[in-house]
KETORZA-528673 format. One record per residue (C-alpha): residue in one letter; x, y negated, z. Coordinates in steps of 0.02 Angstrom, whole numbers. Each point is the difference from the previous one (the first is absolute). Example, Ala and Ser with C-alpha at 12.3 -4.5 7.8 and 13.67 -1.06 7.14 Angstrom:
BEGIN
NUZA / A / 615 / 225 / 390;
NUZA / S / 69 / -172 / -33;
***
This chain:
BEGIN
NUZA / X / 2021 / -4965 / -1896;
NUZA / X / 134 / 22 / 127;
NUZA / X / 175 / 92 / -68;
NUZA / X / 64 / 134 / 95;
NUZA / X / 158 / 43 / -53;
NUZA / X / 37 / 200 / 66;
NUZA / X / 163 / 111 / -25;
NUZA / X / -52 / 169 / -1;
NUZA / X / 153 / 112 / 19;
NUZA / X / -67 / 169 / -33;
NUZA / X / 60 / 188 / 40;
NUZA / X / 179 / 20 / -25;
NUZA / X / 57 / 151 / -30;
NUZA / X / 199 / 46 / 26;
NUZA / X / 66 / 162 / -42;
NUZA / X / 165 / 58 / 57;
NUZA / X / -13 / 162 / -101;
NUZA / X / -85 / 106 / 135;
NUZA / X / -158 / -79 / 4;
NUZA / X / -69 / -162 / 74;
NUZA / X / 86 / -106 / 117;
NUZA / X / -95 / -147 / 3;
NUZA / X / -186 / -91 / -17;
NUZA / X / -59 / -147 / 32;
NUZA / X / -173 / -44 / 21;
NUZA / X / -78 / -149 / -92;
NUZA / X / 15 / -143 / 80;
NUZA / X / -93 / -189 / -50;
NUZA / X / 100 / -150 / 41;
NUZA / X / -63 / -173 / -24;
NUZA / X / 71 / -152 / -4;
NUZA / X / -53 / -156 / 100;
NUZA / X / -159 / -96 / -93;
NUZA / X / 19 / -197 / 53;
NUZA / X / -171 / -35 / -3;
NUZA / X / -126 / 102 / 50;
NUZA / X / -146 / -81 / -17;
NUZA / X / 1 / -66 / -181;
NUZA / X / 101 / 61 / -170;
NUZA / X / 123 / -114 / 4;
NUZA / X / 4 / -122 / -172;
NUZA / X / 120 / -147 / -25;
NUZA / X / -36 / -166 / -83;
NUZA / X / 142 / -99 / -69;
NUZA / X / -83 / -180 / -23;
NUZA / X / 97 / -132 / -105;
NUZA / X / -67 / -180 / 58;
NUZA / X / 101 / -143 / -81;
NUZA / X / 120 / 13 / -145;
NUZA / X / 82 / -183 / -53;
NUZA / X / 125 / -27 / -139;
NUZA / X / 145 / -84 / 77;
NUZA / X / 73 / -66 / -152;
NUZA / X / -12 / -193 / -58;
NUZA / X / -171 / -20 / -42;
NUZA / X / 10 / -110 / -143;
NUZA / X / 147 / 100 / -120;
NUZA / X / -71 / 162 / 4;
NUZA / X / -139 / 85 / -77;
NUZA / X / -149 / 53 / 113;
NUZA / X / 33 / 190 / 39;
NUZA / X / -130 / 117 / -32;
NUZA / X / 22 / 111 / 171;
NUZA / X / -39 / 187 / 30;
NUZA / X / 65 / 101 / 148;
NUZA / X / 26 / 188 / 24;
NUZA / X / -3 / 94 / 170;
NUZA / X / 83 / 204 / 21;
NUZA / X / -88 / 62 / 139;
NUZA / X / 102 / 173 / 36;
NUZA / X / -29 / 87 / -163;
NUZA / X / -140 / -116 / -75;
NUZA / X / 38 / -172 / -113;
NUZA / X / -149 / -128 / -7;
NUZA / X / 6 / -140 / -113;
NUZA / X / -96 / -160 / 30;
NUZA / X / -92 / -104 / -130;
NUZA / X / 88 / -135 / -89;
NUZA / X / -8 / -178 / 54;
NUZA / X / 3 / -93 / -173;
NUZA / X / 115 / -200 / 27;
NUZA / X / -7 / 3 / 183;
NUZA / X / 148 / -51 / 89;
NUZA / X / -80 / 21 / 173;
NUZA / X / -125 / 113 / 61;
NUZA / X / -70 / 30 / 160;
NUZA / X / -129 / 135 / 72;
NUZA / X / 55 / 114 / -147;
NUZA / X / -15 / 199 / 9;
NUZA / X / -7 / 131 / 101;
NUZA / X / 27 / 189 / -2;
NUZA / X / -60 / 152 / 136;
NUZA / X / 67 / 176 / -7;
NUZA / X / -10 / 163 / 83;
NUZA / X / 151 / 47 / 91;
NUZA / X / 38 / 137 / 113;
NUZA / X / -28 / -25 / 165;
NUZA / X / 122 / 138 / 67;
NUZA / X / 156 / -108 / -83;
NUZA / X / 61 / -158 / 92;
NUZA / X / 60 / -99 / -142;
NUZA / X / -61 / -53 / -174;
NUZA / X / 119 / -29 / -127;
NUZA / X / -68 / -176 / -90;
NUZA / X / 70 / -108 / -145;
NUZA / X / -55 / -181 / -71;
NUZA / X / 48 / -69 / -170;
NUZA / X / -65 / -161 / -74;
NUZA / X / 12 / -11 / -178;
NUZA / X / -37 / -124 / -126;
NUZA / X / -99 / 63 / -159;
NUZA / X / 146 / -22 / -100;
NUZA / X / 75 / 179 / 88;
NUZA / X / 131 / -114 / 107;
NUZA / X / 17 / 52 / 183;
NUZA / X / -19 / -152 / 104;
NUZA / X / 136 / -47 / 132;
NUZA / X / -84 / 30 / 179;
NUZA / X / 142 / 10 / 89;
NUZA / X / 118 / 172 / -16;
NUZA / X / 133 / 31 / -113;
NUZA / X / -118 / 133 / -104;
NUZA / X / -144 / -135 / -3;
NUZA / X / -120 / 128 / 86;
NUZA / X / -21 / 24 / 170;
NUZA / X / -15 / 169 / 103;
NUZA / X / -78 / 30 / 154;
NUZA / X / -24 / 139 / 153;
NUZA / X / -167 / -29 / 70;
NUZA / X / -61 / 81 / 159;
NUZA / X / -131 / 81 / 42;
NUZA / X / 24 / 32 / 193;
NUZA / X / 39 / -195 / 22;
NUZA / X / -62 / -109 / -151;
NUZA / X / 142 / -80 / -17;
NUZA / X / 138 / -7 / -178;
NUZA / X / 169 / 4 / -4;
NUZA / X / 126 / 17 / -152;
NUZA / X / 17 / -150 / -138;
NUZA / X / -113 / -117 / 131;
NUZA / X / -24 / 12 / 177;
NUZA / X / -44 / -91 / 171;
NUZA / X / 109 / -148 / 18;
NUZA / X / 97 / -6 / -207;
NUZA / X / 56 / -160 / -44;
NUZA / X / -149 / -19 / -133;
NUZA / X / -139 / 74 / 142;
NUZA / X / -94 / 136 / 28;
NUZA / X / -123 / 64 / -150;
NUZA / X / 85 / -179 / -114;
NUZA / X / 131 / 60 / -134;
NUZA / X / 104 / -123 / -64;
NUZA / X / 91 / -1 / -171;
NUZA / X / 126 / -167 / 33;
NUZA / X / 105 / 50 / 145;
NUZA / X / 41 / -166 / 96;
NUZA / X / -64 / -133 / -147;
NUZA / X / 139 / 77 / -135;
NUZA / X / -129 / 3 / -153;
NUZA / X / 58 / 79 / -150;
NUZA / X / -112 / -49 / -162;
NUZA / X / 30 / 165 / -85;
NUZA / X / -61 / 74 / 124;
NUZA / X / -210 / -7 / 43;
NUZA / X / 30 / -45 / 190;
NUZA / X / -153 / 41 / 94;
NUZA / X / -96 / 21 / 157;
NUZA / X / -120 / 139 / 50;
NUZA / X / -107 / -1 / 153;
NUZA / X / -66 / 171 / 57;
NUZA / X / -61 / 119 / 149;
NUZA / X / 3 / 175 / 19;
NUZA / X / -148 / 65 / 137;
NUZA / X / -82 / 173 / 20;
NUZA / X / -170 / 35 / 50;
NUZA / X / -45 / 47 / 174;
NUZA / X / -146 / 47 / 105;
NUZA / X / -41 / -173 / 113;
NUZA / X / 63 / -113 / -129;
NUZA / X / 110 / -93 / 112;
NUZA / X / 157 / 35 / -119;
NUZA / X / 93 / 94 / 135;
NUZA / X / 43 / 171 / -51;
NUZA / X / -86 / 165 / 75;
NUZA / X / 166 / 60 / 52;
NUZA / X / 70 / -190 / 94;
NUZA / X / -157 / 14 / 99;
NUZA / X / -1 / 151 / 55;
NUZA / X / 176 / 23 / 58;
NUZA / X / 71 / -144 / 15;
NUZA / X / -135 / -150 / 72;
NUZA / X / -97 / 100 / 62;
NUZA / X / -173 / -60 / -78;
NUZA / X / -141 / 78 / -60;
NUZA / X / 8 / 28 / -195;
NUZA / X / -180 / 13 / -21;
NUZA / X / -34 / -177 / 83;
NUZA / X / 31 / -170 / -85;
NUZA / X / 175 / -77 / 90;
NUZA / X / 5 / -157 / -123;
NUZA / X / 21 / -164 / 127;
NUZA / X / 54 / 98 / 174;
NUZA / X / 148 / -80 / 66;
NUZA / X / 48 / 169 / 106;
NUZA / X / 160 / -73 / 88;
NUZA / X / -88 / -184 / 2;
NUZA / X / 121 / -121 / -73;
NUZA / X / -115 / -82 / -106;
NUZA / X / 42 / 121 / -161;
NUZA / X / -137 / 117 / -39;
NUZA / X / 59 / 194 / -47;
NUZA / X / -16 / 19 / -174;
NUZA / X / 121 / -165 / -42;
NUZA / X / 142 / 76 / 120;
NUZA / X / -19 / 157 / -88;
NUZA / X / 12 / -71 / -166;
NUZA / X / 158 / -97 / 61;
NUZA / X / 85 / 139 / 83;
NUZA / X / -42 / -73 / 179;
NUZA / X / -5 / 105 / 136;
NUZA / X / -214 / -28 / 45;
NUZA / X / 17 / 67 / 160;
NUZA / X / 152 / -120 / 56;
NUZA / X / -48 / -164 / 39;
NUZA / X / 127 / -133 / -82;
NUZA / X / -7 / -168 / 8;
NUZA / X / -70 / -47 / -167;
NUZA / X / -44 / -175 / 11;
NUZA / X / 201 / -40 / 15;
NUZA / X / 69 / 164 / -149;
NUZA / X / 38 / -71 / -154;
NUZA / X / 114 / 129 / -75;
NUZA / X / -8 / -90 / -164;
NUZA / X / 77 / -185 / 71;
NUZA / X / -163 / -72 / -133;
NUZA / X / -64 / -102 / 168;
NUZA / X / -153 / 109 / -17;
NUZA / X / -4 / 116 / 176;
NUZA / X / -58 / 179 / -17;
NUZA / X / -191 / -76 / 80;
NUZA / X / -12 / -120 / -156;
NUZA / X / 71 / 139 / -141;
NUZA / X / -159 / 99 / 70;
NUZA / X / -102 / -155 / -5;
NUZA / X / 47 / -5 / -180;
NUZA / X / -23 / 174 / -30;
NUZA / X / -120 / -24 / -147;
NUZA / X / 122 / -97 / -85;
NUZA / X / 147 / 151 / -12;
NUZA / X / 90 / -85 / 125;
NUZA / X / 160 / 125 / 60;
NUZA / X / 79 / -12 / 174;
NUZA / X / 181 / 48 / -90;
NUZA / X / -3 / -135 / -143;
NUZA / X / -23 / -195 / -49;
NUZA / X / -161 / -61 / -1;
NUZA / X / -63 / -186 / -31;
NUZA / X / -196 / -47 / 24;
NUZA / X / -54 / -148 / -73;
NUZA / X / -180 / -81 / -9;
NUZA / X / -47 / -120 / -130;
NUZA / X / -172 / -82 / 5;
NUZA / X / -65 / -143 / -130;
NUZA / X / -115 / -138 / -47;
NUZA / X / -173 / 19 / -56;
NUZA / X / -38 / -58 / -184;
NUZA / X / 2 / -182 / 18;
NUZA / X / -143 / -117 / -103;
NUZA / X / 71 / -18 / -158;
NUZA / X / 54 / 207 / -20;
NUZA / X / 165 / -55 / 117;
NUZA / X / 77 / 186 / 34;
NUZA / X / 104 / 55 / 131;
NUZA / X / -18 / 196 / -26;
NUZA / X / 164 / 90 / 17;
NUZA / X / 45 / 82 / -160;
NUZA / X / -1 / 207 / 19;
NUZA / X / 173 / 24 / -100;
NUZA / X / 68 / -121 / 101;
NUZA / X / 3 / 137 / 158;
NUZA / X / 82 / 124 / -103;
NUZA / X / 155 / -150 / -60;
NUZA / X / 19 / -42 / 225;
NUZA / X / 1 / 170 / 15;
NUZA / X / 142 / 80 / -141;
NUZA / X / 161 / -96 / 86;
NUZA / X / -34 / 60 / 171;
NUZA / X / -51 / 180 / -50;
NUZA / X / 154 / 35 / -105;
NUZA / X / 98 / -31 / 140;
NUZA / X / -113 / 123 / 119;
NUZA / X / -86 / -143 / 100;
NUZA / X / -175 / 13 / -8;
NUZA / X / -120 / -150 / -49;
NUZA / X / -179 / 6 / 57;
NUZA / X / -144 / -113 / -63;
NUZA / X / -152 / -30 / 103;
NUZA / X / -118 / -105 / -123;
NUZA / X / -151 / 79 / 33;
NUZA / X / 42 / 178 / 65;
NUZA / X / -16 / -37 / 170;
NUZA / X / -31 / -171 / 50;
NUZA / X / 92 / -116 / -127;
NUZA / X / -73 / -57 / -149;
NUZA / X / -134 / -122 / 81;
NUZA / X / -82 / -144 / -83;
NUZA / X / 57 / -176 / 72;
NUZA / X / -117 / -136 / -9;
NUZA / X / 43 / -101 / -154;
NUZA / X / 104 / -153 / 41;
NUZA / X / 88 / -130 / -156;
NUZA / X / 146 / -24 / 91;
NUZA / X / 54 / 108 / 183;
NUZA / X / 109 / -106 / 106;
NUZA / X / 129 / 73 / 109;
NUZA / X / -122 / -3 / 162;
NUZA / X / -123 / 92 / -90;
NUZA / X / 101 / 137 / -45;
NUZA / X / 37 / 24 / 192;
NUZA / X / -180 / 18 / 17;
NUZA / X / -35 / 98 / -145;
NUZA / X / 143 / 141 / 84;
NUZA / X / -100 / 6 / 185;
NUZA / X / -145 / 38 / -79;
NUZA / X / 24 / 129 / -146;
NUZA / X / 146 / 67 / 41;
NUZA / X / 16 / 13 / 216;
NUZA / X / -173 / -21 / 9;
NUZA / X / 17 / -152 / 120;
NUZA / X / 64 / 158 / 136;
NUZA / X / 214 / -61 / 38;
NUZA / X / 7 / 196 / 43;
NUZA / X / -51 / 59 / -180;
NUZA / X / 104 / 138 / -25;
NUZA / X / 5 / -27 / -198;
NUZA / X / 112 / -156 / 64;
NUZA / X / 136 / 117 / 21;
NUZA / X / -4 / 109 / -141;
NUZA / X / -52 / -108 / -150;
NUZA / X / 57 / -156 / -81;
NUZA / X / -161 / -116 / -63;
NUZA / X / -9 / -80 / -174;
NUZA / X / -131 / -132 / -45;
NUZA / X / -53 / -40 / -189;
NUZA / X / -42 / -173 / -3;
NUZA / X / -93 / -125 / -152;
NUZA / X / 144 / -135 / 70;
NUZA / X / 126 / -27 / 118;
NUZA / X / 132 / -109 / 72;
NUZA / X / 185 / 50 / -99;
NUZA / X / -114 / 113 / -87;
NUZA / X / 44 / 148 / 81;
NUZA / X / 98 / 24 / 179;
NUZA / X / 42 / 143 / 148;
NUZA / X / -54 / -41 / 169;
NUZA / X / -57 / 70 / 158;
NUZA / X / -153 / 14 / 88;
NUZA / X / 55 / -38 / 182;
NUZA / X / 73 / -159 / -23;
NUZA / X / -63 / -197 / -58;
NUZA / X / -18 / 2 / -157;
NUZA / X / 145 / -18 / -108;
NUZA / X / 101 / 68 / -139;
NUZA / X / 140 / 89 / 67;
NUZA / X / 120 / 154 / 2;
NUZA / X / 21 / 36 / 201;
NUZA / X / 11 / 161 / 46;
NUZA / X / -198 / 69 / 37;
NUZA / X / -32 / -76 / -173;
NUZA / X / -137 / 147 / -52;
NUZA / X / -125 / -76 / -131;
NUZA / X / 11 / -119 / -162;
NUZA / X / -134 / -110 / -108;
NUZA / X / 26 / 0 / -186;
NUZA / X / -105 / -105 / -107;
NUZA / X / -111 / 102 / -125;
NUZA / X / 6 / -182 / -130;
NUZA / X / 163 / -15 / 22;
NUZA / X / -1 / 185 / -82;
NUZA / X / -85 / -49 / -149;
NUZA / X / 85 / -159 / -23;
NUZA / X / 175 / 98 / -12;
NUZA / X / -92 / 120 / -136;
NUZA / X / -18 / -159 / -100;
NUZA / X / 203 / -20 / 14;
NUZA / X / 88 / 82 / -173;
NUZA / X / 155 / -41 / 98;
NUZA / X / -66 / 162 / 94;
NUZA / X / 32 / 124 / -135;
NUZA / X / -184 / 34 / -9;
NUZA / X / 16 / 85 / 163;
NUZA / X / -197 / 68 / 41;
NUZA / X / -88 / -70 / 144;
NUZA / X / 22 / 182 / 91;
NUZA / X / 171 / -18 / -6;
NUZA / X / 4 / -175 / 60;
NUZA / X / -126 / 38 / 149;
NUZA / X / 100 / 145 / 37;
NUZA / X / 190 / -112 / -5;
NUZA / X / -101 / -130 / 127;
NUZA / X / -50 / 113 / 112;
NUZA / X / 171 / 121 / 5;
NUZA / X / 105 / -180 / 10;
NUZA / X / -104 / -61 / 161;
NUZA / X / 17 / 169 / 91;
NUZA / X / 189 / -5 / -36;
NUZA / X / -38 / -133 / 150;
NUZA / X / -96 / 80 / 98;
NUZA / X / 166 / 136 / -23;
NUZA / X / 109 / -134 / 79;
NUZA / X / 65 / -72 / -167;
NUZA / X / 1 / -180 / 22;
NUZA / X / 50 / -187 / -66;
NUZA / X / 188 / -4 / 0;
NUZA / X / 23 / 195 / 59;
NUZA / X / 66 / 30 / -124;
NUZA / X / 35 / -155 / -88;
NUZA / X / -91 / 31 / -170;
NUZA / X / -152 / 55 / 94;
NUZA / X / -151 / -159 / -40;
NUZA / X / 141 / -110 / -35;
NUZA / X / -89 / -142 / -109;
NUZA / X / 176 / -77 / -46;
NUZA / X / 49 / 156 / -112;
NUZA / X / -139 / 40 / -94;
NUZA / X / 18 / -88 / -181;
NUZA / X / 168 / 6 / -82;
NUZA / X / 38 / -199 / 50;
NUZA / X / -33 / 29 / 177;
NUZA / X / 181 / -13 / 85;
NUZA / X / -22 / 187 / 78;
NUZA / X / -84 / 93 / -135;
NUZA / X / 163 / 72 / -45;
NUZA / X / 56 / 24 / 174;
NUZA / X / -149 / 132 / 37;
NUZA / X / -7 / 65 / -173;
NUZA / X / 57 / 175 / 54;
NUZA / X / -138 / 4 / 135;
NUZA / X / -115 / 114 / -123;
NUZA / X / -153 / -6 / 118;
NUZA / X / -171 / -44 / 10;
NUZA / X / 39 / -115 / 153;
NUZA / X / 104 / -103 / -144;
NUZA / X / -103 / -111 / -74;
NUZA / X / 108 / 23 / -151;
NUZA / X / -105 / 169 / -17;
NUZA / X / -144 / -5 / 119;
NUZA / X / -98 / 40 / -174;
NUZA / X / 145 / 102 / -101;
NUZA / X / 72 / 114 / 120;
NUZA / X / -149 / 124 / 104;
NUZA / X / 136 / 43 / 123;
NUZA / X / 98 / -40 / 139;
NUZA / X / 185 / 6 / -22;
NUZA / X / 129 / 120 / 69;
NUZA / X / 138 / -84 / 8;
NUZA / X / 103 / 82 / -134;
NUZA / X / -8 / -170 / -131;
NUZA / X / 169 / -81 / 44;
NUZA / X / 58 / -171 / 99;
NUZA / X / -149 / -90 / 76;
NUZA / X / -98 / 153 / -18;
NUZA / X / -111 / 65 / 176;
NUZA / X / -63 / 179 / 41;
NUZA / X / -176 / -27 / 36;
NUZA / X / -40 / 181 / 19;
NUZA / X / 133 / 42 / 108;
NUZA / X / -56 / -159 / 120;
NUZA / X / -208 / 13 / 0;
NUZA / X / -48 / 12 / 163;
NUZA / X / -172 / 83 / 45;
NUZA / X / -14 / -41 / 157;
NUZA / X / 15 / -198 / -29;
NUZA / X / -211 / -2 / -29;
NUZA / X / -2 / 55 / 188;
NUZA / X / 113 / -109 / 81;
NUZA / X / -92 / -126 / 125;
***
């Protein structure tokens, strides 16, 4: 039912000691109702929470999340020894529609009654949402170091262990009559459209962006811009492929890194090439603490395809196997320019090696190196290794594949000096000592110790791999 909020001032009556001096009549006054074809009710929608927390020396948290809307506090269920959850709650309430902005506020909580760090200093986040645009500000907001609707616990990769570091993916939407997600009041006095019609996919100022993504974004949708060149962000990703990516929480105003991996199919003799699931969620902890976003395609889009079995892939055949699963034998696939390309093999040559897709085949760290081949027996042979601390194979799978991409970053053989160097890996070697302070994954000293790159803050001989990636290196011809 529709709320109509009236002021009734009724008869006033002001005596002066002679008589009457003064009445009013009574007069209704209402205030302005920003939707007026539906009641308006907000959803806040929590998609993705992730522990960001070593894996391996903490216990699994048992998650629960609570949401003020205004007045009302909703509690979620509990999520018993889950570290990471995705598609995970939601909550809709009735708000006034004569009041712009909804007062909102998100804890996370683990069952033990301790607030989990997502990013303020009060470990909860508040929130002004609107109702005349559909937009938040407050604690998060368009273009925030950690992204808009991500909350972020670490602040630039400083983890404290007493501290439940977190991350907590969310959206905040209210109901409207077209269902195009553009608010009654935006289209009716701002883009002029017709808030009874469906607007989802019209590109009104036609630069290739449709309206409802330029909202979101705080675009102007009736200003054409040139989109295919914007990359506010510097992540190599222009504002035509963050909208190409839109299912995958891509944001125009923060980091984001696609990779897709695709594998063998089970070989004769129960050969497996299958990428491990916890292996995603160990590529993806470095990056996030430090507010760059990793994305996984292995079977949410287009990755994750079955390759013909083969007992050994040589170096040719990888180039073939990347034309046709990745570009799709088209040169002009636009994936090309906004993923990097992983291939689980049974075998390979070195066993595991970055390359790129345009050139002869070879083993190399050039700039425009975007894809690698690791070798899925190669996996299981270094589970066999006690040298390896009993390491599992998700965490070994997952060092692989976040050491090759540290050269598809533009961290290569000799820059910097400990990075692959084969003379300073054992103790004996004559520059094992020499690169000791390198505490990287691009060492081999730690390619299966250390699930980081360094930063450059280890002494003499140490480099700052974070401060150097480059994400545009994938993309260079």
């Amino acid at each position: 039912m529709k709320k109509i909020i009236s002021i009734i001032c009724s008869i006033i009556i002001i005596f002066n000691g002679l008589g009457i001096v003064y009445a009013s009549p009574m007069v209704a006054l209402m205030t302005e109702d920003f939707d007026k074809l539906v009641d308006i009710n907000v959803t806040v929608e929590i998609y993705a929470i992730r522990s960001l927390v070593e894996i391996d020396y903490l216990p699994e948290p048992n998650f629960f999340v609570k949401v003020f809307i205004n007045e009302g506090e909703f509690t979620s269920q509990i999520w018993n020894d889950s570290s990471y959850l995705y598609n995970c709650w939601s909550i809709t309430n009735d708000v006034p529609d004569n009041e712009e902005f909804v007062d909102i506020k998100i804890q996370l909580w683990d069952s033990n009654n301790i607030l989990c760090d997502i990013g303020t200093g009060n470990n909860e986040v508040e929130l002004n949402y609107s109702i005349k645009t559909g937009n938040w500000t407050g604690d998060d907001h368009i273009g925030d170091a950690s992204g808009y609707g991500r909350l972020c616990g670490c602040g630039f990769g400083n983890l404290d262990n007493n501290v439940r570091d977190c991350e907590l993916w969310f959206n905040i939407y209210q109901n409207d009559a077209d269902g195009d997600g553009l608010p009654y009041w935006m289209e009716e006095n701002v883009y002029g459209t017709d808030p009874e019609v469906d607007n989802t996919g019209e590109d009104l100022d036609n630069d290739e962006i449709p309206i409802e993504w330029e909202h979101k974004w705080g675009y102007d949708p009736l200003m054409k811009e040139n989109h295919h060149h914007l990359d506010d962000d510097n992540d190599s990703i222009s504002n035509v492929e963050e909208y190409l990516t839109s299912d995958f929480h891509s944001d125009p105003f923060r980091k984001d890194i696609f990779l897709e991996i695709d594998w063998m199919e089970e070989g004769p003799n129960g050969e497996q090439s299958l990428l491990p699931e916890k292996s995603k969620e160990y590529i993806k902890n470095p990056f996030h603490r430090r507010d760059i976003v990793f994305h996984l395609d292995t079977g949410e889009i287009n990755g994750g395809e079955l390759i013909p079995f083969d007992d050994k892939t040589e170096q040719n055949e990888v180039l073939e196997i990347y034309a046709k699963y990745f570009i799709k034998d088209d040169k002009n696939e636009w994936r090309r320019g906004v993923f990097h390309y992983g291939i689980i093999v049974n075998l390979s040559n070195m066993k595991g090696y970055a390359f790129s897709g345009d050139t002869s085949p070879y083993s190399g760290y050039m700039p425009g190196t975007n894809s690698f081949v690791m070798s899925s027996s190669h996996m299981e042979e270094k589970k066999t290794k006690k040298i390896l601390l009993n390491q599992t194979l998700e965490y070994l799978y997952g060092s692989a594949i976040m050491h090759e991409m540290g050269h598809n970053f533009g961290i290569r053989f000799g820059e910097p000096f400990g990075c692959d160097n084969w003379f300073g890996k054992y103790p004996w070697q004559i520059f094992f000592w020499l690169i000791l302070n390198y505490r990287s994954i691009m060492n081999y000293q730690y390619t299966y110790r250390i699930f980081d790159y360094s930063d450059g803050t280890h002494g003499w001989g140490d480099y700052d791999d974070w401060g150097n990636i480059d994400l545009t290196y994938f993309e260079t011809p």
